[in-house]
Chimera marker file (.cmm) of the C-alpha trace (Angstrom):
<marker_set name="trace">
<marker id="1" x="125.810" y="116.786" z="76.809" r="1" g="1" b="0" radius="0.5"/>
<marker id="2" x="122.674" y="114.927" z="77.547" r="1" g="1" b="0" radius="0.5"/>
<marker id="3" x="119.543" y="117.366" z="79.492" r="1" g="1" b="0" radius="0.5"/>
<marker id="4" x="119.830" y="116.462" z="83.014" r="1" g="1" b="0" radius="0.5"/>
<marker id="5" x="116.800" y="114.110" z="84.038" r="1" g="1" b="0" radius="0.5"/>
<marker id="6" x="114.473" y="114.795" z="86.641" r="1" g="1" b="0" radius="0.5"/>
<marker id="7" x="111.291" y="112.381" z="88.683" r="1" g="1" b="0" radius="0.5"/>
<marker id="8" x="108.385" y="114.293" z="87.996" r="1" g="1" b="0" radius="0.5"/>
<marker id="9" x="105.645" y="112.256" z="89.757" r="1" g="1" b="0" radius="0.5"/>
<marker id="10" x="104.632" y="108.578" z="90.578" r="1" g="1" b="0" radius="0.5"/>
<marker id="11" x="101.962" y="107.026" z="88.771" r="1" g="1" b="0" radius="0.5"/>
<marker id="12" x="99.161" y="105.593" z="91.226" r="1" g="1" b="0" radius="0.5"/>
<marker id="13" x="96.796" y="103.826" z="89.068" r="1" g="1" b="0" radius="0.5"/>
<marker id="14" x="92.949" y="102.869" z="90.816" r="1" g="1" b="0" radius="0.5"/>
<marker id="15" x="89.300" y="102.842" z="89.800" r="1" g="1" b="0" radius="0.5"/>
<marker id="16" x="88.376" y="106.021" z="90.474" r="1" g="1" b="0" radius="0.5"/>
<marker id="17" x="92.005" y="108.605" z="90.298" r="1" g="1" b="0" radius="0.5"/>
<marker id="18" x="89.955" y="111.258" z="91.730" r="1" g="1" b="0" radius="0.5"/>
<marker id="19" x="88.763" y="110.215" z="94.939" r="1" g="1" b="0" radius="0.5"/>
<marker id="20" x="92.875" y="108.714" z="95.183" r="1" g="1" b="0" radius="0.5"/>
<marker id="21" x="94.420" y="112.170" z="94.479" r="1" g="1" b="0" radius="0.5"/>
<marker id="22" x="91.731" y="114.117" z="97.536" r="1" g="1" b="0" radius="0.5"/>
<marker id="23" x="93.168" y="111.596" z="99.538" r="1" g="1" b="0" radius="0.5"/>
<marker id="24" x="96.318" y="111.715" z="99.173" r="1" g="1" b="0" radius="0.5"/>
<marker id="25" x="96.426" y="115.896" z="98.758" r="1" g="1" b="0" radius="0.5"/>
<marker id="26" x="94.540" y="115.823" z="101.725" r="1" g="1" b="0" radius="0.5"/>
<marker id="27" x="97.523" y="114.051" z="103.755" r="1" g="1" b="0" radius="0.5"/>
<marker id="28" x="100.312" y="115.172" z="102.107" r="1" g="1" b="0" radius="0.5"/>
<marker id="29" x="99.350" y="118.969" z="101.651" r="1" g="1" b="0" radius="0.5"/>
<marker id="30" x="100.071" y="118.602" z="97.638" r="1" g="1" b="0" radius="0.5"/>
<marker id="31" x="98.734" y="121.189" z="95.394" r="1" g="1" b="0" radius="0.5"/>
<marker id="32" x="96.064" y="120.142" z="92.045" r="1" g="1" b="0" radius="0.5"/>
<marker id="33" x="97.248" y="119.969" z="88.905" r="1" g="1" b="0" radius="0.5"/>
<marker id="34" x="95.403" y="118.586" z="85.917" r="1" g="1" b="0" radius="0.5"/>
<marker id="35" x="92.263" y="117.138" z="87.074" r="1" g="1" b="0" radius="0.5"/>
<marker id="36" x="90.217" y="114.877" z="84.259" r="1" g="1" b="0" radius="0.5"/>
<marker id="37" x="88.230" y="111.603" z="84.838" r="1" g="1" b="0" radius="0.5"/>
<marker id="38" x="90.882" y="109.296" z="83.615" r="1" g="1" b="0" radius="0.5"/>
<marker id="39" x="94.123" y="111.156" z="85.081" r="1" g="1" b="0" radius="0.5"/>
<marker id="40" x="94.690" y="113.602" z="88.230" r="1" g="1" b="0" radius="0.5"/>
<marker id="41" x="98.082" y="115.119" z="89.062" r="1" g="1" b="0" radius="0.5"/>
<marker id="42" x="99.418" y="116.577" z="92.351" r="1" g="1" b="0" radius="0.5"/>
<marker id="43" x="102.365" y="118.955" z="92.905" r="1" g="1" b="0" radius="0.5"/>
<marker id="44" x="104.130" y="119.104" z="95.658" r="1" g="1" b="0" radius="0.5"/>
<marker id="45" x="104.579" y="123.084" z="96.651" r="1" g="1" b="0" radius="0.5"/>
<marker id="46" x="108.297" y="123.035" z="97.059" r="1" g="1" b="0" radius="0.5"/>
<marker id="47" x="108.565" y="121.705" z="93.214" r="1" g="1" b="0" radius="0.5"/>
<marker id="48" x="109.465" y="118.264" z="94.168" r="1" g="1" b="0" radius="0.5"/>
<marker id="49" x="107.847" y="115.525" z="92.392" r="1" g="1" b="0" radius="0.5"/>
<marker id="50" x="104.183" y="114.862" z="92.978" r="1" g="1" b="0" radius="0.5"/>
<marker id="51" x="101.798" y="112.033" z="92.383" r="1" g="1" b="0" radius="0.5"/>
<marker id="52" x="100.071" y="111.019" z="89.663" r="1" g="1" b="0" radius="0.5"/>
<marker id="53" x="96.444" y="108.945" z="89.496" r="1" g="1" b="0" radius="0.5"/>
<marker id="54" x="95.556" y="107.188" z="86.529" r="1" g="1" b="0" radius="0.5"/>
<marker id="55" x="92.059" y="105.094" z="85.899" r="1" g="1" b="0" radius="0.5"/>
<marker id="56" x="92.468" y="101.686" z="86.068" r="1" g="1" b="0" radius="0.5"/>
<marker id="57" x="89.403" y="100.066" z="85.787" r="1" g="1" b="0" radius="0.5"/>
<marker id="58" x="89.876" y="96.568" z="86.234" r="1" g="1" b="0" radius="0.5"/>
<marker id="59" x="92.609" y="97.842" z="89.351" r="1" g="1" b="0" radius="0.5"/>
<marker id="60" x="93.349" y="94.936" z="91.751" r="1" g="1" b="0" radius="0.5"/>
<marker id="61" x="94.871" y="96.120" z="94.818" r="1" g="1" b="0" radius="0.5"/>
<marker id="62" x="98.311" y="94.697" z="96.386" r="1" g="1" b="0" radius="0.5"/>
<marker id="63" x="98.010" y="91.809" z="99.074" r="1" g="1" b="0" radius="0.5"/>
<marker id="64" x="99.825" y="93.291" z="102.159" r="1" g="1" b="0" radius="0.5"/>
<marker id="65" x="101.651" y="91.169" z="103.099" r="1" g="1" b="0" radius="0.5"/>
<marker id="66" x="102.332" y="89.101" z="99.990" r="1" g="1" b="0" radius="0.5"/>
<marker id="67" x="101.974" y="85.281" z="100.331" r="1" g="1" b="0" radius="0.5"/>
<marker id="68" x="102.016" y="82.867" z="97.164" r="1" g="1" b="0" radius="0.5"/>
<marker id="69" x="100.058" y="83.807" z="94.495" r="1" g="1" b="0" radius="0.5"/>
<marker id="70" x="98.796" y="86.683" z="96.045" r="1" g="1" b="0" radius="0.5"/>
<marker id="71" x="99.001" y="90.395" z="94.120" r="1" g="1" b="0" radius="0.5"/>
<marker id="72" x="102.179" y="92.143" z="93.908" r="1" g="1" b="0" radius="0.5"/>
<marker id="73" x="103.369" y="95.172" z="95.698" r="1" g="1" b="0" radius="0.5"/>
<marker id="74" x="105.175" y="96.924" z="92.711" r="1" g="1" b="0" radius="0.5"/>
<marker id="75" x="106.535" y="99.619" z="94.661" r="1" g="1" b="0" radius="0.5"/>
<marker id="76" x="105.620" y="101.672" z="98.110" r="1" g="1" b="0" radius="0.5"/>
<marker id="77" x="105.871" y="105.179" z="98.856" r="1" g="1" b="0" radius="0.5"/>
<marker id="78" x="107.791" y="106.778" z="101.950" r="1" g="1" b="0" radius="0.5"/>
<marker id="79" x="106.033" y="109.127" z="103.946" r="1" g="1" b="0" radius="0.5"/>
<marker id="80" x="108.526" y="110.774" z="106.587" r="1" g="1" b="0" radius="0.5"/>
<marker id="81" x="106.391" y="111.850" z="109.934" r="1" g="1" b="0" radius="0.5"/>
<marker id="82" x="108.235" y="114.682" z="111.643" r="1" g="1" b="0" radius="0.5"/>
<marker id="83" x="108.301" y="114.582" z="115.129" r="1" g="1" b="0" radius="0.5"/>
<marker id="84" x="107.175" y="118.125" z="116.644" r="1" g="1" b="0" radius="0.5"/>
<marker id="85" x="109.101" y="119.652" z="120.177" r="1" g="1" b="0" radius="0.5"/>
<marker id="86" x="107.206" y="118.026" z="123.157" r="1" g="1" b="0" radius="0.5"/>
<marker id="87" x="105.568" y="115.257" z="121.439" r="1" g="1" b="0" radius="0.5"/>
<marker id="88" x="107.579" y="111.491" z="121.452" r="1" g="1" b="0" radius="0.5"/>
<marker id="89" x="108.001" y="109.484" z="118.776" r="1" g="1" b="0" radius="0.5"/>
<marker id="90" x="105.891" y="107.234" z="119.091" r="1" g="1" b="0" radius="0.5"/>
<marker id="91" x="103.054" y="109.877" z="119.875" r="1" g="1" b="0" radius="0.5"/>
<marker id="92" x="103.587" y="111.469" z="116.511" r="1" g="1" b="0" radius="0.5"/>
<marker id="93" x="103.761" y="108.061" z="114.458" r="1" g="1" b="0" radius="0.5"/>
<marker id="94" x="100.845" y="107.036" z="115.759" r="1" g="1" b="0" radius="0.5"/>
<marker id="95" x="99.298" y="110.539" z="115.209" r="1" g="1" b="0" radius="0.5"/>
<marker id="96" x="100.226" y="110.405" z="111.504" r="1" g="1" b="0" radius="0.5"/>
<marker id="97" x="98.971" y="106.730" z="111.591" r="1" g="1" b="0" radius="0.5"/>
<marker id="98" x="95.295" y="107.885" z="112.845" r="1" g="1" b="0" radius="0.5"/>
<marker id="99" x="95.038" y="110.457" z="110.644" r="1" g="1" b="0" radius="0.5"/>
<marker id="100" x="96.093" y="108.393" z="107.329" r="1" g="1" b="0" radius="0.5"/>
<marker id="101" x="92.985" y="106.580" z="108.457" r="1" g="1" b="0" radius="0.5"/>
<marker id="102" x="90.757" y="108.905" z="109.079" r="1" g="1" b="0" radius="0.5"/>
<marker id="103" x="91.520" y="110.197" z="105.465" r="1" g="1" b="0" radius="0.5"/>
<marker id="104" x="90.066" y="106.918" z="104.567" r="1" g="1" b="0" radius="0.5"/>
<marker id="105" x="92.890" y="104.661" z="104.510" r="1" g="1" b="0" radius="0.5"/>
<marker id="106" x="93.541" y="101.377" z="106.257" r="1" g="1" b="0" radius="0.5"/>
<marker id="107" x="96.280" y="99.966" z="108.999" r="1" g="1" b="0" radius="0.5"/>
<marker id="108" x="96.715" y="96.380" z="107.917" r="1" g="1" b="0" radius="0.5"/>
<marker id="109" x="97.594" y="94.218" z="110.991" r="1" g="1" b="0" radius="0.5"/>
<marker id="110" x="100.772" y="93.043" z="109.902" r="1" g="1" b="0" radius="0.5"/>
<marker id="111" x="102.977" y="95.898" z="111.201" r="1" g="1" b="0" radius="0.5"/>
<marker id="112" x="106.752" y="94.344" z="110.257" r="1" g="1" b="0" radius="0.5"/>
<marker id="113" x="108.842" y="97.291" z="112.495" r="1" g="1" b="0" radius="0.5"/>
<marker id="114" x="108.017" y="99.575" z="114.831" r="1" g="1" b="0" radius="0.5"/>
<marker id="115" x="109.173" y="102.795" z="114.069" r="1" g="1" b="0" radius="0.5"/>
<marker id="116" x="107.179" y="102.180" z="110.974" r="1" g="1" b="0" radius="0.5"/>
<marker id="117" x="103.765" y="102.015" z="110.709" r="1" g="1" b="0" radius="0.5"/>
<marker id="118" x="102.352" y="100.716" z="107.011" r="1" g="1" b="0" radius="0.5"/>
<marker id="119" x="99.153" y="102.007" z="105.679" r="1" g="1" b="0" radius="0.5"/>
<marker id="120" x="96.958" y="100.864" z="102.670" r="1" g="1" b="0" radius="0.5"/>
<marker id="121" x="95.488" y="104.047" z="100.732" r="1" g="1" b="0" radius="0.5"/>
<marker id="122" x="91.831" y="103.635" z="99.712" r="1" g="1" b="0" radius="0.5"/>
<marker id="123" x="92.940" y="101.972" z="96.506" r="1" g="1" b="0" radius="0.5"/>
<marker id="124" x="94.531" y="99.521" z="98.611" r="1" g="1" b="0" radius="0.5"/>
<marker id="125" x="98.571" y="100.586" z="97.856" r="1" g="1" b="0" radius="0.5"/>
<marker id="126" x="100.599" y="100.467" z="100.765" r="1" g="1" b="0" radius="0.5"/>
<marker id="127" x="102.809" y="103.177" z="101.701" r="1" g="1" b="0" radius="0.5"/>
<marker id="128" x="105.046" y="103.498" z="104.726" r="1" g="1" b="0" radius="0.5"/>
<marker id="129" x="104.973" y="106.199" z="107.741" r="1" g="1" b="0" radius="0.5"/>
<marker id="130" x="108.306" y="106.612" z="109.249" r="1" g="1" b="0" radius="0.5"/>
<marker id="131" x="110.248" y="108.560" z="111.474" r="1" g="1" b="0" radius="0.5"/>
<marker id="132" x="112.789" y="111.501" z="110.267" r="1" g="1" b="0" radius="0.5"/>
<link id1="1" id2="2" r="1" g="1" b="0" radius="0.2"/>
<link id1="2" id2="3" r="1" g="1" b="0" radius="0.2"/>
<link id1="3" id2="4" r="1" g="1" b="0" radius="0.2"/>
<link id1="4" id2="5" r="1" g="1" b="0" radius="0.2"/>
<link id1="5" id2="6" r="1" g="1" b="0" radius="0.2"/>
<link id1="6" id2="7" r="1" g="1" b="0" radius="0.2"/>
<link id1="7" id2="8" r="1" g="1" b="0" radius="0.2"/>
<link id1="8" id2="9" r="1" g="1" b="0" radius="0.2"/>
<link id1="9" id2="10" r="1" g="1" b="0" radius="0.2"/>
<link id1="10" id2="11" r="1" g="1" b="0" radius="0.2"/>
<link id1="11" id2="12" r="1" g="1" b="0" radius="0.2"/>
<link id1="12" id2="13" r="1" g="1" b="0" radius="0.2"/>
<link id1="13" id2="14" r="1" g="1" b="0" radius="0.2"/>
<link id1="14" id2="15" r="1" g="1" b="0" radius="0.2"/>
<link id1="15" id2="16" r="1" g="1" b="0" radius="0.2"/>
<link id1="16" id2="17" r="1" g="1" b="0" radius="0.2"/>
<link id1="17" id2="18" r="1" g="1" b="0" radius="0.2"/>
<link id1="18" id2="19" r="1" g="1" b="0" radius="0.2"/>
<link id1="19" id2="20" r="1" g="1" b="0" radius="0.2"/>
<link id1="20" id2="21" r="1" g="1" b="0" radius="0.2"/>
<link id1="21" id2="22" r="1" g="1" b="0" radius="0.2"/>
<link id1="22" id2="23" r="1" g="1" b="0" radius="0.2"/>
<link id1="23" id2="24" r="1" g="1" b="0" radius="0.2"/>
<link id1="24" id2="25" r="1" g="1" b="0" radius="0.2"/>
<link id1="25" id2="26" r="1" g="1" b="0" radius="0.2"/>
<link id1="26" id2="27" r="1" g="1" b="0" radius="0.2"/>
<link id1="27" id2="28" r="1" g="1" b="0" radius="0.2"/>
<link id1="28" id2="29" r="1" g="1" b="0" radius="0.2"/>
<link id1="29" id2="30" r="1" g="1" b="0" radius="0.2"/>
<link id1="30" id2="31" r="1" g="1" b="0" radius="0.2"/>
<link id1="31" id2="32" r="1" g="1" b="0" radius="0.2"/>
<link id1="32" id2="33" r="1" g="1" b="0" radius="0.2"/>
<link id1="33" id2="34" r="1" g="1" b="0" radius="0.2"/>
<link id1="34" id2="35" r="1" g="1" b="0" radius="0.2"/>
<link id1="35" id2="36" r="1" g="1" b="0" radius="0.2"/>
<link id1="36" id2="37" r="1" g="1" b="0" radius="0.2"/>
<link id1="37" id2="38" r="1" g="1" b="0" radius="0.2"/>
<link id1="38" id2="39" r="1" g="1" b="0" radius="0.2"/>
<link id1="39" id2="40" r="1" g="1" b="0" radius="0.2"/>
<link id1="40" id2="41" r="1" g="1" b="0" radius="0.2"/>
<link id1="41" id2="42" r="1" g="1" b="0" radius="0.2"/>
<link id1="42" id2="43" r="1" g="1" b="0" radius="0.2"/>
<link id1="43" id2="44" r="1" g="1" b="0" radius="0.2"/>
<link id1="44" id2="45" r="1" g="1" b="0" radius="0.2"/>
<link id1="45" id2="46" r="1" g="1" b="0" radius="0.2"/>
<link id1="46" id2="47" r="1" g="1" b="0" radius="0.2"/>
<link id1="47" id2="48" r="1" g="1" b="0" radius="0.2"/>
<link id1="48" id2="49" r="1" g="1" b="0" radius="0.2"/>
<link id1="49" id2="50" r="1" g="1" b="0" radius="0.2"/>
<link id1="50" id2="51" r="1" g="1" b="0" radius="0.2"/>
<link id1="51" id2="52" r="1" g="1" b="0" radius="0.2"/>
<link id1="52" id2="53" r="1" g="1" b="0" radius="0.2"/>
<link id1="53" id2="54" r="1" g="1" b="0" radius="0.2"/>
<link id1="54" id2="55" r="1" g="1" b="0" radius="0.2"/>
<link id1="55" id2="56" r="1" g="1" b="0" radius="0.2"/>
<link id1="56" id2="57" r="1" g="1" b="0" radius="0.2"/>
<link id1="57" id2="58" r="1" g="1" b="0" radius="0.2"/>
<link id1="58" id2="59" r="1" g="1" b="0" radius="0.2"/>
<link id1="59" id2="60" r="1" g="1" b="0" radius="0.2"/>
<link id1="60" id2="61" r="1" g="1" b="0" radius="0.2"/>
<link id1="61" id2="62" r="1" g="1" b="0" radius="0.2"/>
<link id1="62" id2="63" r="1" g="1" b="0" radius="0.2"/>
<link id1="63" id2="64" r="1" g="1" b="0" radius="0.2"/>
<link id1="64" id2="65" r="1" g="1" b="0" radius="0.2"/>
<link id1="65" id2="66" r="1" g="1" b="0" radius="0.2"/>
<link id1="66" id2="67" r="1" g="1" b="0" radius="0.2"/>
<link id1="67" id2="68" r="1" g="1" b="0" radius="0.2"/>
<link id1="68" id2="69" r="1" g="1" b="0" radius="0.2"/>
<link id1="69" id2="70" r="1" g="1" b="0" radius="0.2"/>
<link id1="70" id2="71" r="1" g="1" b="0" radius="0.2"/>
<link id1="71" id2="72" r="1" g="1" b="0" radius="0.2"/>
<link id1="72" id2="73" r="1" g="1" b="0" radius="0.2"/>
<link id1="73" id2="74" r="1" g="1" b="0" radius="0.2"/>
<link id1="74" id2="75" r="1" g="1" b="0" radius="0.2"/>
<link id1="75" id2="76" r="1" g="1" b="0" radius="0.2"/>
<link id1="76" id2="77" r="1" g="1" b="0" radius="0.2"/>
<link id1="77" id2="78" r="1" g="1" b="0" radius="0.2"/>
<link id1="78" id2="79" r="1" g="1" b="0" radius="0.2"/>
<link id1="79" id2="80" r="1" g="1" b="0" radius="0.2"/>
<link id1="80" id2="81" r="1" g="1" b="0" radius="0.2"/>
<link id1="81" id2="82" r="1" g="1" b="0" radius="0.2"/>
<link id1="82" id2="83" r="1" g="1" b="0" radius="0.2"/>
<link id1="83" id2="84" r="1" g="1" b="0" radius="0.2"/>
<link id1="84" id2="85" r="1" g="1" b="0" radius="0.2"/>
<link id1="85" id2="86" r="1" g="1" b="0" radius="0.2"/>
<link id1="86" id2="87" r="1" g="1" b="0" radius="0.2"/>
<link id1="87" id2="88" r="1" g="1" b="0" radius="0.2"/>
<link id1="88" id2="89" r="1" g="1" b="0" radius="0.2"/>
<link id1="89" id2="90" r="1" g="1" b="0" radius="0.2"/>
<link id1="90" id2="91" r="1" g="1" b="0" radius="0.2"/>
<link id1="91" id2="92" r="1" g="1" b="0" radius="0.2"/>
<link id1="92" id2="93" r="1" g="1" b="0" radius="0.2"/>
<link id1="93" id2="94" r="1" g="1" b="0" radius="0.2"/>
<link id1="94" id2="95" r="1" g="1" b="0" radius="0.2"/>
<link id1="95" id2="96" r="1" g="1" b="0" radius="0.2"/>
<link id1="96" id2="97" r="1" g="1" b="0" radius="0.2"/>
<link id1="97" id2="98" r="1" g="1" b="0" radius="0.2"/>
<link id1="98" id2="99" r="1" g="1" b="0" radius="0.2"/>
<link id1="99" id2="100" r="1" g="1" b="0" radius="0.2"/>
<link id1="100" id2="101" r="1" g="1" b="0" radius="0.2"/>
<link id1="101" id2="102" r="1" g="1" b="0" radius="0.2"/>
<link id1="102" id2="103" r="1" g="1" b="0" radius="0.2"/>
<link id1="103" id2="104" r="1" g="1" b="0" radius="0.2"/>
<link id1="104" id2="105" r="1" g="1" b="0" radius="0.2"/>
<link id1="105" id2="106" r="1" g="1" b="0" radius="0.2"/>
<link id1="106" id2="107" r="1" g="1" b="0" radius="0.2"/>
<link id1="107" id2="108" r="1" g="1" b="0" radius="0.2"/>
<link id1="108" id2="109" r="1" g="1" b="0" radius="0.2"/>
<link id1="109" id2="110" r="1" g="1" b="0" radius="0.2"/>
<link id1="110" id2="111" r="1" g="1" b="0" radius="0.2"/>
<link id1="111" id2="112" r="1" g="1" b="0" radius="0.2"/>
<link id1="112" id2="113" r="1" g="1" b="0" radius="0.2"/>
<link id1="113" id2="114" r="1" g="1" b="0" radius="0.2"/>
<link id1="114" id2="115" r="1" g="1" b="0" radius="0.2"/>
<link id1="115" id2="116" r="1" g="1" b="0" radius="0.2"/>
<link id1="116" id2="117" r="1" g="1" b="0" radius="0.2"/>
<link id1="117" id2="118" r="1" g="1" b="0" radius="0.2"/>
<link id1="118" id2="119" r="1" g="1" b="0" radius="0.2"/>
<link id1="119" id2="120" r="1" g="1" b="0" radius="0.2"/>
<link id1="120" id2="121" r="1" g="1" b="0" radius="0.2"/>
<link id1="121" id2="122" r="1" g="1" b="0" radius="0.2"/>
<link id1="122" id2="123" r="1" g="1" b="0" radius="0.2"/>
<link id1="123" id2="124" r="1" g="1" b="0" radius="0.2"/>
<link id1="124" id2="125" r="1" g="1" b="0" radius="0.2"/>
<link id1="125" id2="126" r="1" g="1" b="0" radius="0.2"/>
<link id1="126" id2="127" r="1" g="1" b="0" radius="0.2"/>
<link id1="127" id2="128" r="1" g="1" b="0" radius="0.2"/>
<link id1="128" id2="129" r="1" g="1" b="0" radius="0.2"/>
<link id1="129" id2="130" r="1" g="1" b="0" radius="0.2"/>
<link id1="130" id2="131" r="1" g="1" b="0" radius="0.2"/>
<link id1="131" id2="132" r="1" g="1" b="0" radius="0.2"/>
</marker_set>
């Protein structure tokens, strides 16, 4: 029988991994791994797959949201917010929202739902804050 296979990380790529990876420990709370100029890794502390950040120099960030001709979005992460007793939904989306900026990243103003709120990391890669 075949060894069982298992998601690791996601590979980020941007022109500088290590200012991607603080942001994104920052938010999401993961743990270092390897840390070189080229390629950063974060672990999430339960063992669950992390993130990876690679160096792409000539990096050219997603167009959010994509018209003709415009730069891909290859793929998106999910980001669940958890909604804390006393606190609304909305409160703690928008919470999550404010602080993904803060960090450094950016709310585009096309927002396409609204229990959703979609965020573009300092590389410019969206990712998606939703409700659990």
């Amino acid at each position: 029988m075949d060894a069982p296979l298992r998601l690791n990380a996601t590979v980020l790529g941007a022109p500088d991994p290590r200012a991607l990876a603080a942001y994104y420990r920052e938010l999401l709370g993961l743990t270092p791994g390897t840390d070189e100029p080229d390629w950063v890794t974060l672990r999430a502390p339960d063992g669950g797959a992390g993130l990876s950040f690679q160096r792409e120099p000539d990096h050219v960030p997603p167009v959010w949201p994509q018209g003709p001709g415009d730069q891909q979005m290859q793929l998106h992460l999910d980001v669940e917010v958890a909604v804390p007793d006393g606190t609304t939904p909305a409160a703690a989306l928008a919470a999550a929202a404010d602080r993904a900026v803060a960090l450094g990243g950016r709310l585009p103003e096309h927002q396409p739902q609204e229990d959703v709120r979609v965020v573009l990391d300092p590389a410019g890669h969206p990712f998606c804050l939703y409700l659990g």
